[in-house]
DRENDO-125570 format. One record per residue (C-alpha): residue number from 1; residue in three letters; x, y, z. Coordinates in Angstrom, 3 decimals. Layout:
# residues N
ZAMAR / seq / type / c1 / c2 / c3
ZAMAR / NUM / ALA / X / Y / Z $
...
This chain:
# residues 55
ZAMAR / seq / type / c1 / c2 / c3
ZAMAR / 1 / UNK / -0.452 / 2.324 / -17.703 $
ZAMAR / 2 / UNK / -0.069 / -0.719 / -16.136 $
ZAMAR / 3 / UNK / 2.146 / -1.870 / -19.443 $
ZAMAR / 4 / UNK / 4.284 / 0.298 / -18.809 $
ZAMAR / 5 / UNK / 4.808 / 0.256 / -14.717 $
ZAMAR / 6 / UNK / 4.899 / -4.018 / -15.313 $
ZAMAR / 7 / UNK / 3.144 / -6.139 / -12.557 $
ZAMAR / 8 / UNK / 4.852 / -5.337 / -9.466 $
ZAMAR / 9 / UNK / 4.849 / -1.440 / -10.302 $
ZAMAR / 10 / UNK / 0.838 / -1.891 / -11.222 $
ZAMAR / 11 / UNK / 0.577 / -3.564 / -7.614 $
ZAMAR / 12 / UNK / 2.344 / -1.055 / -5.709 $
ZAMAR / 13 / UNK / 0.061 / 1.123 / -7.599 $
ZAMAR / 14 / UNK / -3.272 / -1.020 / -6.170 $
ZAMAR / 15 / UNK / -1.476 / -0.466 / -2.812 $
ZAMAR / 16 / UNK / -0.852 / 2.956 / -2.697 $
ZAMAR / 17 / UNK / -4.651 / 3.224 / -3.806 $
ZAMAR / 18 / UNK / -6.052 / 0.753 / -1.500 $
ZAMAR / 19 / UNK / -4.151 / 2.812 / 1.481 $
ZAMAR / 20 / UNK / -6.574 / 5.689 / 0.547 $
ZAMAR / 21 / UNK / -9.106 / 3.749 / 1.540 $
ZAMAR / 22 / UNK / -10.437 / 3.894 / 5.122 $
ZAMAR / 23 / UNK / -12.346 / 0.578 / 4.688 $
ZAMAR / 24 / UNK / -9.092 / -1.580 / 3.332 $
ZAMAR / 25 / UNK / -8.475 / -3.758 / 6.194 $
ZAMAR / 26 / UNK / -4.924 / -4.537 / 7.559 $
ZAMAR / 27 / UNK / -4.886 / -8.249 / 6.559 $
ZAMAR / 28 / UNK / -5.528 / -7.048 / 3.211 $
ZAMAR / 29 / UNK / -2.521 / -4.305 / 3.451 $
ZAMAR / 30 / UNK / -0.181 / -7.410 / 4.642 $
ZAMAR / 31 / UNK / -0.949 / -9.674 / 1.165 $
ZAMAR / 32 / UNK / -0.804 / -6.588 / -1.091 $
ZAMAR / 33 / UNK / 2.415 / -5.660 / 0.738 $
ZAMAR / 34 / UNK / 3.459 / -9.035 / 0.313 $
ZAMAR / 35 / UNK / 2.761 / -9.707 / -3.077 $
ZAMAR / 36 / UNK / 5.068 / -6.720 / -3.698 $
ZAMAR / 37 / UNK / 7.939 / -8.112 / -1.651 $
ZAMAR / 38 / UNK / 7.587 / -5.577 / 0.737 $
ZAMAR / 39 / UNK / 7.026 / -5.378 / 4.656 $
ZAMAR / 40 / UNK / 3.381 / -4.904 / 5.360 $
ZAMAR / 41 / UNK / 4.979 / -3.149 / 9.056 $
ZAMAR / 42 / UNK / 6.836 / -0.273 / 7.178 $
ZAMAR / 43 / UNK / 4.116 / 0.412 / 5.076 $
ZAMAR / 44 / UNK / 1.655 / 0.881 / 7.610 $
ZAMAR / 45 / UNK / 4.528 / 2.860 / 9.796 $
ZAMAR / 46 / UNK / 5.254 / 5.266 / 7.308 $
ZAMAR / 47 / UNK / 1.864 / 5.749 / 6.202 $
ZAMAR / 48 / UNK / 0.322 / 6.389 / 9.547 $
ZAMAR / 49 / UNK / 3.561 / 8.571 / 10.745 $
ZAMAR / 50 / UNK / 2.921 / 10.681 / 6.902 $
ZAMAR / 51 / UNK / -0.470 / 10.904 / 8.069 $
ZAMAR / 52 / UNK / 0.498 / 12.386 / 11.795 $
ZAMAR / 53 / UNK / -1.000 / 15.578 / 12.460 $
ZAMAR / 54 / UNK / -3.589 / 15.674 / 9.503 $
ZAMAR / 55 / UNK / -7.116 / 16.176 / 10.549 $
């Protein structure tokens, strides 16, 4: 899989996974996020406004 997604789609992947994860910490969202080239803030926005209203 991760031949095929290349090393920035096999890191988002790691991301996505790691925001699963109630014990990933938010430092370690902001290098993942960064290592992607992407802003740790919007990650954490949209996943915590997705999560809204879940129990």
């Amino acid at each position: 899989m991760s031949r095929r997604n290349g090393t920035k789609g096999q890191r988002l992947i790691e991301l996505f996974n790691a925001l699963q994860r109630r014990e990933t910490t938010f430092g370690q969202i902001y290098a993942m996020s960064a290592s992607c080239g992407i802003d740790a803030r919007r990650v954490l926005a949209d996943h915590f406004q997705r999560g809204h209203g879940r129990a």
